[in-house]
VOBA-1610 file (N, C-alpha, C; in pm, whole numbers, padded with zeros to 5 digits, always signed):
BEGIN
Unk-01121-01348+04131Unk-01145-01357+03987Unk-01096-01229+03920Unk-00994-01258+03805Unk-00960-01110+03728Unk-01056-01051+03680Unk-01099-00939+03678Unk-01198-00826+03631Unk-01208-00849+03455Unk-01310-00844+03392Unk-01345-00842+03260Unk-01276-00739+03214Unk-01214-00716+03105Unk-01184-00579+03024Unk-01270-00596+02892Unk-01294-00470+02900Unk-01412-00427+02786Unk-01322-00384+02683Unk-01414-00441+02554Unk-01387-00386+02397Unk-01512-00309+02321Unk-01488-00191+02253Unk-01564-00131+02208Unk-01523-00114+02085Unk-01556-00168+01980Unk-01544-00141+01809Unk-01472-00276+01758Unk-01511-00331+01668Unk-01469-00462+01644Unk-01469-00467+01489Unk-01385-00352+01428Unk-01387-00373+01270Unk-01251-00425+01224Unk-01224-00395+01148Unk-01071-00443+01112Unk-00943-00437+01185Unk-00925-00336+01244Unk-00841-00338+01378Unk-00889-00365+01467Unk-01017-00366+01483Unk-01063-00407+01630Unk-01094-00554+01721Unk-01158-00605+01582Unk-01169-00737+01588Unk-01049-00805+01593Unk-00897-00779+01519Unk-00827-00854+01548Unk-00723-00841+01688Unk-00753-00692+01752Unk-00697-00691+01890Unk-00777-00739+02008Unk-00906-00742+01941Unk-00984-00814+02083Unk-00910-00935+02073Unk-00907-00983+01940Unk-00904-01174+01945Unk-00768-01174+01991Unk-00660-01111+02002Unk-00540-01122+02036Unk-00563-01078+02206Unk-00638-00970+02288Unk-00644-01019+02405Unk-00708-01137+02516Unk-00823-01203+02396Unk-00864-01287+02430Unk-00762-01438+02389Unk-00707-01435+02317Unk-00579-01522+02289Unk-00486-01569+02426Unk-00474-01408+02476Unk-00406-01403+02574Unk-00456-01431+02725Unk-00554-01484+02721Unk-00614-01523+02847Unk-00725-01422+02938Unk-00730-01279+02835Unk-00809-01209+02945Unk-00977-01249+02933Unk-01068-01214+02979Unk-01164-01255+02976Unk-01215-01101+02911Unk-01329-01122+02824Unk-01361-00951+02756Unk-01534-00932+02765Unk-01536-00832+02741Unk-01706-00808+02731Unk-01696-00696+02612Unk-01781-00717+02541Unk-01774-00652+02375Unk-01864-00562+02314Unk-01867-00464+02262Unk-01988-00416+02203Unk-01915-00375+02049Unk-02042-00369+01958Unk-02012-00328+01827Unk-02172-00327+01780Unk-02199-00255+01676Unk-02319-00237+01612Unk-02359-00416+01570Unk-02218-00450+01466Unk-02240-00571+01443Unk-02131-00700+01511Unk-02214-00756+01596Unk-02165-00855+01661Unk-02037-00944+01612Unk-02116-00954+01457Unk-01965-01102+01446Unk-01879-01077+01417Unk-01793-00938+01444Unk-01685-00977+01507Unk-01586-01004+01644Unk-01711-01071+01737Unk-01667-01075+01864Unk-01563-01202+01836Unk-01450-01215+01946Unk-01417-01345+01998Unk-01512-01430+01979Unk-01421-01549+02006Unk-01550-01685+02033Unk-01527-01659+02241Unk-01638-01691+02281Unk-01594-01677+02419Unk-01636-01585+02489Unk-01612-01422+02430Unk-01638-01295+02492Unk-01767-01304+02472Unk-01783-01194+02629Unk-01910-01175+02646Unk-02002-01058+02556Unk-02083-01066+02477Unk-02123-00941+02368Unk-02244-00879+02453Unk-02196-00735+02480Unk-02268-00616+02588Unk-02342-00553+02475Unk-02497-00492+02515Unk-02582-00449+02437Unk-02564-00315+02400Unk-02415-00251+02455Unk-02426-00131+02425Unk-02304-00077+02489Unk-02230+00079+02432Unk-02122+00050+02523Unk-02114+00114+02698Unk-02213+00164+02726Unk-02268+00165+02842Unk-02252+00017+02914Unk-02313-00071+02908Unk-02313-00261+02939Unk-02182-00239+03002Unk-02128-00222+02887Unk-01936-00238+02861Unk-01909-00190+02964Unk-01944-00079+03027Unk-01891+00005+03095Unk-01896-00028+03233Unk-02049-00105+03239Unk-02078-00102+03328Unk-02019-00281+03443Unk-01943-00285+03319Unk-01871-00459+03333Unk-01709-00446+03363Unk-01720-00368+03313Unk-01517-00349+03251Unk-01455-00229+03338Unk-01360-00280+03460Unk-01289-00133+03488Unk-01225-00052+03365Unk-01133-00129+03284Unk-01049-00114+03167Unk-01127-00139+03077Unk-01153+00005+02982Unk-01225-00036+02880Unk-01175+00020+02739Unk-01101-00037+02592Unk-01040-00040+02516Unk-01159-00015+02420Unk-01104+00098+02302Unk-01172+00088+02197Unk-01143+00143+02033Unk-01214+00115+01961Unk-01089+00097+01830Unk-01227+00121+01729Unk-01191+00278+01717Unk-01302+00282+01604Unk-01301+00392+01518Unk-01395+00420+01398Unk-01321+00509+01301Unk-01305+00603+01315Unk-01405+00660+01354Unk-01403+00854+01312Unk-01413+00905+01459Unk-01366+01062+01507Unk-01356+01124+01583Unk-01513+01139+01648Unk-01620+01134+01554Unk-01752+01155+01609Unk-01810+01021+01667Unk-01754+00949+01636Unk-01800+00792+01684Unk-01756+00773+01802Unk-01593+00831+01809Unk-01540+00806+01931Unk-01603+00855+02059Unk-01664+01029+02008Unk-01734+01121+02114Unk-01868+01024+02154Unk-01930+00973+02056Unk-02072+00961+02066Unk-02028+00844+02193Unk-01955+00707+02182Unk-01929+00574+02175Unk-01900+00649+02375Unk-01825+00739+02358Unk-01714+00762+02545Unk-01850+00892+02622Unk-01884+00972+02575Unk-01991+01079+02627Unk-02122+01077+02586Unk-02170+01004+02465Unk-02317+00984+02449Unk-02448+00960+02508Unk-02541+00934+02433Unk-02630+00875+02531Unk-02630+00729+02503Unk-02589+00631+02634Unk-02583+00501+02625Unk-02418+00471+02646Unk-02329+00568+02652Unk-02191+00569+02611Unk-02149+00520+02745Unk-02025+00568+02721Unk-01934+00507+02828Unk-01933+00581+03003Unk-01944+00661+02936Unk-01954+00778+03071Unk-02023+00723+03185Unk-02047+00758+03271Unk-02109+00716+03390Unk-02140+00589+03429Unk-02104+00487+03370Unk-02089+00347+03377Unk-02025+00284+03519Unk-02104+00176+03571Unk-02077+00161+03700Unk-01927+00107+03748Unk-01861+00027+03649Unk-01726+00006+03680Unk-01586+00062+03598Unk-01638+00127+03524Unk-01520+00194+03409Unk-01453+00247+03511Unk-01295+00263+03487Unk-01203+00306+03577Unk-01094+00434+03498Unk-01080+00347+03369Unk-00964+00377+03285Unk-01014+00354+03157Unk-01058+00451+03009Unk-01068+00434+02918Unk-00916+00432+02828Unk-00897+00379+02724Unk-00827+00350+02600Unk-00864+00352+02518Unk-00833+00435+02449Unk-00867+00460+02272Unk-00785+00437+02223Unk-00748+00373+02136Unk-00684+00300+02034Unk-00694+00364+01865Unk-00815+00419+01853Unk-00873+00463+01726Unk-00783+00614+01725Unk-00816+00670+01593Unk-00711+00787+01557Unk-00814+00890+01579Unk-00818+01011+01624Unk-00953+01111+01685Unk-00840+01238+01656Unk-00744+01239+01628Unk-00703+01393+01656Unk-00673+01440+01817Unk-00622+01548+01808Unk-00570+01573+01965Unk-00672+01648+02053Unk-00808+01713+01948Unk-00887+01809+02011Unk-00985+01720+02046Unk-01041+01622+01997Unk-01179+01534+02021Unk-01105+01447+02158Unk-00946+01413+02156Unk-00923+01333+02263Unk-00927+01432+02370Unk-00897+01551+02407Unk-00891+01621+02487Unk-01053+01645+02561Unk-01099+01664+02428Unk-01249+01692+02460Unk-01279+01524+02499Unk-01290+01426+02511Unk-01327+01340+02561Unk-01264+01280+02693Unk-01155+01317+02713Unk-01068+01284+02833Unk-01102+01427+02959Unk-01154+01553+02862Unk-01217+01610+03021Unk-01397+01545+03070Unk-01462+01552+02920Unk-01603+01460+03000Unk-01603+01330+03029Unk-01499+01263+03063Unk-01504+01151+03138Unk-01440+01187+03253Unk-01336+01233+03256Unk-01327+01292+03379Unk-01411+01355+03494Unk-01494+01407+03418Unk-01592+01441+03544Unk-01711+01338+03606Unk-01660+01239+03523Unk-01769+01118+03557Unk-01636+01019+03632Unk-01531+01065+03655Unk-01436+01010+03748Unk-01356+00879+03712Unk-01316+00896+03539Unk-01297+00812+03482Unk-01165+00907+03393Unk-01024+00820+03422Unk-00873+00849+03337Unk-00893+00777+03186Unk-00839+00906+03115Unk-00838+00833+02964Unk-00693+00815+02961Unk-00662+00731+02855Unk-00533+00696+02749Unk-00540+00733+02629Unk-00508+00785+02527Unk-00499+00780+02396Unk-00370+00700+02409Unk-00382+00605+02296Unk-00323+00472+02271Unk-00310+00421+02070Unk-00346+00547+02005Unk-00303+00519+01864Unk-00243+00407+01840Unk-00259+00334+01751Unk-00172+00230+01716Unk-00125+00270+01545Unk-00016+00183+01537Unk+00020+00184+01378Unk+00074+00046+01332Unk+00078+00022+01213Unk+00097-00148+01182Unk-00062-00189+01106Unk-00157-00138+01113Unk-00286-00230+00993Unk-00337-00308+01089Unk-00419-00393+01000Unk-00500-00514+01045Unk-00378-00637+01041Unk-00281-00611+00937Unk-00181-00751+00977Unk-00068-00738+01079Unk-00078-00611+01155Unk+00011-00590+01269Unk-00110-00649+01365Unk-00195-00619+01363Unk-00314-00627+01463Unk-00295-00780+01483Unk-00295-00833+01381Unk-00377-01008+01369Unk-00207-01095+01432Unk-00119-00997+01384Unk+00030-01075+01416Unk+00063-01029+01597Unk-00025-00911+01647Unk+00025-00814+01767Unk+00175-00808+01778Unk+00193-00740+01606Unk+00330-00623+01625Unk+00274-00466+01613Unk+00176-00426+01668Unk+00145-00331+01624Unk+00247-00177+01683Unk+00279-00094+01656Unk+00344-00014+01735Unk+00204+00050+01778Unk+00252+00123+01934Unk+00150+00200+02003Unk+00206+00345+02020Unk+00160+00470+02038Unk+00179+00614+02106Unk+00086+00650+02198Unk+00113+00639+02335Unk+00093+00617+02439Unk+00095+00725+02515Unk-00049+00869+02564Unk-00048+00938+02620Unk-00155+00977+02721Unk-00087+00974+02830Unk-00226+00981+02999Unk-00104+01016+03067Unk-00262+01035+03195Unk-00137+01029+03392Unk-00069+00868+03324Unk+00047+00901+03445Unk+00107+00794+03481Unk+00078+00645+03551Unk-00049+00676+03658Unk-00139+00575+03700Unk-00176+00461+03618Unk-00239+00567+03508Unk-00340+00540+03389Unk-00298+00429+03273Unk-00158+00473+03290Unk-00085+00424+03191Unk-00024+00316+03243Unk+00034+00238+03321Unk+00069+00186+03416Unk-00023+00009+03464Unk-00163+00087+03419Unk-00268+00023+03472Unk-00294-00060+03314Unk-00333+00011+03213Unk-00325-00047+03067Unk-00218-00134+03027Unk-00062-00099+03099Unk+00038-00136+02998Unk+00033-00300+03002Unk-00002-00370+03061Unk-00004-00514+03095Unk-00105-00558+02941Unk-00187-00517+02963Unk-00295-00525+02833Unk-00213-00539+02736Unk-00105-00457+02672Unk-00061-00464+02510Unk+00016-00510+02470Unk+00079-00589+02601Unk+00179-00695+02545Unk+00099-00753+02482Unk-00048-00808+02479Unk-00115-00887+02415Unk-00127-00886+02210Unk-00098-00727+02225Unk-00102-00725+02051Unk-00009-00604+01992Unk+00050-00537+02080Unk+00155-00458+02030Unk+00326-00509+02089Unk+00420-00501+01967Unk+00580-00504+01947Unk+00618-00394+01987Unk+00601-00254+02000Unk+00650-00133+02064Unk+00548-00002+02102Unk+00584+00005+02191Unk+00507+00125+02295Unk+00581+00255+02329Unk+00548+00334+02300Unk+00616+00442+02320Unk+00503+00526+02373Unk+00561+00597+02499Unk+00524+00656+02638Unk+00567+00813+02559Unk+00459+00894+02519Unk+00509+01023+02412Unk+00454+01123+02493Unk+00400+01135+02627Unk+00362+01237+02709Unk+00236+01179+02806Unk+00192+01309+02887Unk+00110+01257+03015Unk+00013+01343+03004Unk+00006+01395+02902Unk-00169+01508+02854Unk-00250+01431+02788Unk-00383+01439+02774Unk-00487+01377+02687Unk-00429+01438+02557Unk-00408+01376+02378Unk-00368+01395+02318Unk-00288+01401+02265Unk-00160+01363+02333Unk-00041+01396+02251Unk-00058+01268+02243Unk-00049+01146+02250Unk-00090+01025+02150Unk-00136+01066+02042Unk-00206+01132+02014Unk-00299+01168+01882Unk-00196+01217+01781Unk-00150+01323+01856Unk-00068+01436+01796Unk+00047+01341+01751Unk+00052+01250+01799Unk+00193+01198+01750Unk+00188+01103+01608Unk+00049+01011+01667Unk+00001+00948+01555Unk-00067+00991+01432Unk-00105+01150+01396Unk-00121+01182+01324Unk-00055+01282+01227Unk+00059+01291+01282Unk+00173+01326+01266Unk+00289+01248+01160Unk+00243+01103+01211Unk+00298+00984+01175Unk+00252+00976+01000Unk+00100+01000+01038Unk-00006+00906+00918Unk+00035+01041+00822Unk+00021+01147+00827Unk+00038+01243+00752Unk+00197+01189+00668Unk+00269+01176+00731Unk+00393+01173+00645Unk+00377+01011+00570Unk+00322+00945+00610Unk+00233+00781+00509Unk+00218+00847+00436Unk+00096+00942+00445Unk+00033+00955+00310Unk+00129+01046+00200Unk+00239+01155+00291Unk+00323+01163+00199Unk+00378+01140+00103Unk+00445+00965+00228Unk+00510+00905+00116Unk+00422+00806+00016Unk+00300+00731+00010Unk+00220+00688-00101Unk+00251+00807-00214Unk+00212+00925-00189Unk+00149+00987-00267Unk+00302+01048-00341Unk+00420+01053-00320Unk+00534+01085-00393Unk+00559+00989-00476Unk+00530+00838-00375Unk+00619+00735-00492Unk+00528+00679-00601Unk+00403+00750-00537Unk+00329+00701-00693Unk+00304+00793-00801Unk+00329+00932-00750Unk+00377+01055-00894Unk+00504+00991-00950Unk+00597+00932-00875Unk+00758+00937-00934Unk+00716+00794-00955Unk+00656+00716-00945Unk+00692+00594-01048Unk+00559+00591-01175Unk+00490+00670-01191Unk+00434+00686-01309Unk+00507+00816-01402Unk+00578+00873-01315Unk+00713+00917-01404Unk+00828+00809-01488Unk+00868+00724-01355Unk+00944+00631-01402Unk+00921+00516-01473Unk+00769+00511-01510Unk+00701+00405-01642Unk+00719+00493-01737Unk+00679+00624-01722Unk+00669+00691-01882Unk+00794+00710-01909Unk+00898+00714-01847Unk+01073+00763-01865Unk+01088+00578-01949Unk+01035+00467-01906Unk+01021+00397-02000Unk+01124+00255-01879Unk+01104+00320-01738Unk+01154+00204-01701Unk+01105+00116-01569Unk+01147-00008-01543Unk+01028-00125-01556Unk+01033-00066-01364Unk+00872-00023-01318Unk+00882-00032-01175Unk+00901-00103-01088Unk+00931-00221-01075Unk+00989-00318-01004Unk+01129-00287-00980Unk+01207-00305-01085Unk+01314-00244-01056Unk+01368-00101-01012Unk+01274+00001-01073Unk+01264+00134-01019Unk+01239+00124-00835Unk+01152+00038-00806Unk+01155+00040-00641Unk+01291-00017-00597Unk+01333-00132-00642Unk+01481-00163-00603Unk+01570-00098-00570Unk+01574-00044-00692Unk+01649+00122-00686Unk+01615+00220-00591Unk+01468+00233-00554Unk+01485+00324-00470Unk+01484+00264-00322Unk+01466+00124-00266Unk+01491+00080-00171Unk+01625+00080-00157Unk+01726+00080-00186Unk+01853+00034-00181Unk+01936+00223-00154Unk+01830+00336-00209Unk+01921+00469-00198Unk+01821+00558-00129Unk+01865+00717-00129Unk+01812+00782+00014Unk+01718+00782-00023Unk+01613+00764-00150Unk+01485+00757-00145Unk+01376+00652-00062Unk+01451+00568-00005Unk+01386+00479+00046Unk+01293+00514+00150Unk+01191+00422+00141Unk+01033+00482+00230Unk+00936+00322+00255Unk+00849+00314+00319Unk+00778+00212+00380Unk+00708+00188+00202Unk+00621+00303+00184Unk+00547+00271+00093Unk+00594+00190-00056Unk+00736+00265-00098Unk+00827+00245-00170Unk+00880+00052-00189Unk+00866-00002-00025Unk+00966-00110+00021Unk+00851-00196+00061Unk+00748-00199+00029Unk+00614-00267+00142Unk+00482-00258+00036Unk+00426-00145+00048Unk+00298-00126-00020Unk+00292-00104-00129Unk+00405-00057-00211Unk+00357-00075-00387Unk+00433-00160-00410Unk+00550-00301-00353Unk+00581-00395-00403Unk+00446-00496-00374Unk+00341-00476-00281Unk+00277-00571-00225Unk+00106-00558-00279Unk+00111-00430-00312Unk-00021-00370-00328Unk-00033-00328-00452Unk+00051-00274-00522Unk-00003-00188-00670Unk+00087-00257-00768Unk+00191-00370-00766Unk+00302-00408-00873Unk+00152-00553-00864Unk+00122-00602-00780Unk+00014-00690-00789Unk-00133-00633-00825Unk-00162-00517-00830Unk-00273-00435-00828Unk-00384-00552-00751Unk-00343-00560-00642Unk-00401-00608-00521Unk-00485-00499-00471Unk-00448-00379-00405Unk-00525-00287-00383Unk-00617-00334-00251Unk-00494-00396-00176Unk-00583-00484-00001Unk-00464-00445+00122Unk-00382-00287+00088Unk-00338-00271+00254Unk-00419-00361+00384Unk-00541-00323+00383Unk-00636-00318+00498Unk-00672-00199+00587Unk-00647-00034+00469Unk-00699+00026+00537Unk-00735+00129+00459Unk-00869+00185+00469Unk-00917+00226+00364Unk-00903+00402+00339Unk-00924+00440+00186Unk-00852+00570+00188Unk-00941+00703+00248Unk-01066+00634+00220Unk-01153+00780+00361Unk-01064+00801+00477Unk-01013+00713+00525Unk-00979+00682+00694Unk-00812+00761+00642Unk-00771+00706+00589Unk-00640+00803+00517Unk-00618+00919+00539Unk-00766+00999+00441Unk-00780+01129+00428Unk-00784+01215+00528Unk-00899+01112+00661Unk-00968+01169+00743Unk-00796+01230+00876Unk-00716+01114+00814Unk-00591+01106+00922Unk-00506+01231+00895Unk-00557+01290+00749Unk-00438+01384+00710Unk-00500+01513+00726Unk-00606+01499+00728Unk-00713+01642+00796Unk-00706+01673+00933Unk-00701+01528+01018Unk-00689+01578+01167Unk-00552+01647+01198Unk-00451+01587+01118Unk-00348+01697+01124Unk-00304+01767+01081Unk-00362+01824+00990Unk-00380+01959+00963Unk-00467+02041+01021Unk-00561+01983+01082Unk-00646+02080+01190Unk-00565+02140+01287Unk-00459+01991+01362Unk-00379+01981+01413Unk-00284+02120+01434Unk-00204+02116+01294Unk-00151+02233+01304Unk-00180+02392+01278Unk-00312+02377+01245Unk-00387+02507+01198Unk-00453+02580+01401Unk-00439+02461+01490Unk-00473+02513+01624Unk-00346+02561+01651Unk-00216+02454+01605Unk-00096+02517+01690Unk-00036+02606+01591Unk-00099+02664+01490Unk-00013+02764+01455Unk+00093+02767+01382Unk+00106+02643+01291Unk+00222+02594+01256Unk+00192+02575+01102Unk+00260+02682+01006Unk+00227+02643+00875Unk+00255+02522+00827Unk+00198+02453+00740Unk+00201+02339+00656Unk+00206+02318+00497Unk+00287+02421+00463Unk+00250+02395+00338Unk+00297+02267+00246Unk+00406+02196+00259Unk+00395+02095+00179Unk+00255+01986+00224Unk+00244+01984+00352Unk+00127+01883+00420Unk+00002+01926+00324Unk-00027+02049+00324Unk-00127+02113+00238Unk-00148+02075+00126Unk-00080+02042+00090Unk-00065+02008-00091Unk-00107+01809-00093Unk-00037+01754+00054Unk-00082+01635+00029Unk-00242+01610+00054Unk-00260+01709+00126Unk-00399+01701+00184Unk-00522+01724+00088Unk-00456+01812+00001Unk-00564+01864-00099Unk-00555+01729-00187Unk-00471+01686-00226Unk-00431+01512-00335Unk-00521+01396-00253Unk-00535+01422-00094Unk-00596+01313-00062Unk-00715+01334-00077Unk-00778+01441-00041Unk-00896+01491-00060Unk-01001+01460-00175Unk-00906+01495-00290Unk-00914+01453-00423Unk-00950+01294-00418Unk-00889+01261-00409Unk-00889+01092-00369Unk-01016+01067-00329Unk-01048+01094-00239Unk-01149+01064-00174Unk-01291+01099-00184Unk-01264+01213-00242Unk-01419+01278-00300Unk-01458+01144-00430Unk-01366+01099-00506Unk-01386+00963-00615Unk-01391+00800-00558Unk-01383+00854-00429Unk-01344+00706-00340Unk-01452+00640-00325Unk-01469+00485-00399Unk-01556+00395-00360Unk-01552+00310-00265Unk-01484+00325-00115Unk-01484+00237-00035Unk-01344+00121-00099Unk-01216+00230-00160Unk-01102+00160-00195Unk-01023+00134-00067Unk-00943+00120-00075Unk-00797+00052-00005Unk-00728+00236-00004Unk-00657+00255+00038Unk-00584+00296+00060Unk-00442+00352-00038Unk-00406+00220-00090Unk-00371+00266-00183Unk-00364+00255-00320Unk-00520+00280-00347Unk-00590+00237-00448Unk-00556+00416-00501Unk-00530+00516-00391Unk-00500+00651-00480Unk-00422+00654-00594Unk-00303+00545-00596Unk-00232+00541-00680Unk-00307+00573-00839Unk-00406+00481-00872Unk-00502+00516-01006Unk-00539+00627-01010Unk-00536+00760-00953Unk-00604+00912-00937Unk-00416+00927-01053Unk-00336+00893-00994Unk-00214+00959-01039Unk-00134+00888-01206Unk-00228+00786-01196Unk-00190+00673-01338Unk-00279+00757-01414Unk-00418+00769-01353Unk-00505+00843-01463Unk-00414+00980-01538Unk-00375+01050-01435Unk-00287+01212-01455Unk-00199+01141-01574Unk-00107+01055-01520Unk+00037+01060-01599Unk+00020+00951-01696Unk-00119+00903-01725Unk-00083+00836-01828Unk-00020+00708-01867Unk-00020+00590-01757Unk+00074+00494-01732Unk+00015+00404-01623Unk+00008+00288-01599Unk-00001+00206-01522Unk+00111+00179-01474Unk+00136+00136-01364Unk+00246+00080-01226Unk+00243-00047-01262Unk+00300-00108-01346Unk+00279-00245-01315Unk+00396-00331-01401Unk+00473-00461-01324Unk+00578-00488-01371Unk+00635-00544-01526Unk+00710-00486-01587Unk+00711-00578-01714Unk+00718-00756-01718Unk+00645-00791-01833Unk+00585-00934-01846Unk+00714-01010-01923
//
């Protein structure tokens, strides 16, 4: 009989990669504070200890760096669990909390992965998600069968606890970059008096072109939809870990700095928005709504 693989965190990304490995035939055992979002099918563990104690391979996808510590070294956590073999984190933690969690499992005789993903909840629900992929080689080896189930590309970015992190937050930092340029320059380009729809055209088509530019304000703010699927605390929190990031390695940041302080901003006013709901922090400034002529 194939061995259960365990899921730990079942929110918006989580829930839709369990349901995509359970799609795929594996059999799962689950924990989350709140249950419904298990599979139909999976087994729901009272804790992630249960999990642990069910699942050689145990996957998990959750928000914040302190959740992650509490959820893998806590009391009740993952640690010392009778069949855990190989943890996976999936969730974004920064490179210091993964490090710090990949040596106290280790001494409980258990290999981590950091396994970042990028792509949302509709990469998740479609499994195109891209992955950044960093452990031993064993470790990694042993997981990779797993993500055909919900990730389109994997990239193998080193064999230390963390540099997954480092890579993926690396990534999210320059996101929030680009949100946060094309929505100063197109509440420029409403007040200059011209229509943003076409202003993105324009800039999809020349070197300004960017995800946010080509994707999220044709999809999210020209509709004032304001439903990426990922919210702007979690944003902020992504652009702080790397800047912590580079404040360990020594590496000035000053344009990052400047986005960091804008997200910050953001977020101190943040009601549990979207992501790129910041855009209204910068309509308020300039005076102009984003939105297409009628």
């Amino acid at each position: 009989m194939t061995a259960a693989v365990g899921f730990v965190g079942l929110g918006a990304m989580g829930a839709r990669i369990a349901a995509r490995l359970q799609a795929a035939g594996h059999e799962l055992v689950v924990f989350d504070p709140r249950s419904d979002g298990a599979p139909a099918g999976a087994r729901v563990a009272g804790s992630p200890r249960e999990v642990a104690d069910a699942a050689p391979v145990v996957f998990a996808s959750l928000p914040t760096p302190d959740v992650v510590r509490a959820v893998a070294l806590g009391e009740d956590g993952l640690a010392g669990g009778r069949a855990i073999e190989v943890f996976a984190d999936l969730s974004t933690t920064g490179p210091a909390v993964a490090e710090e969690v990949a040596a106290g499992l280790a001494e409980q005789g258990v290999t981590s992965v950091d396994a970042p993903v990028s792509g949302g909840p509709a990469g998740a629900e479609a499994g195109t998600l891209t992955l950044m992929v960093a452990g031993p080689a064993p470790a990694v080896q042993r997981v990779w069968p797993y993500l055909d189930a919900f990730a389109r590309r994997r990239f193998v970015v080193g064999d230390a606890a963390g540099q997954g992190q480092a890579a993926k937050v690396i990534n999210n930092l320059m996101s929030a970059c680009s949100i946060a340029i094309t929505a100063e320059a197109l509440v420029l380009g409403t007040r200059a008096g011209l229509d943003p729809q076409t202003l993105l055209e324009v800039i999809g088509a020349s070197s300004g072109a960017n995800n946010a530019a080509s994707d999220k304000f044709p999809k999210q703010v020209l509709t004032r939809r304001f439903d990426h699927g990922f919210r702007l605390e979690l944003m902020a929190k992504d652009v702080r870990l790397a800047l912590d990031e580079a404040r360990r390695r020594q590496v000035p940041m000053l344009l990052g700095a400047t986005v960091g302080e804008l997200w910050n901003l953001a977020d101190a006013h943040d009601d549990g928005d979207d992501c790129t709901a910041i855009v209204k922090m910068f309509e308020e400034w300039g005076g102009a709504e984003i939105a297409p002529r009628t």
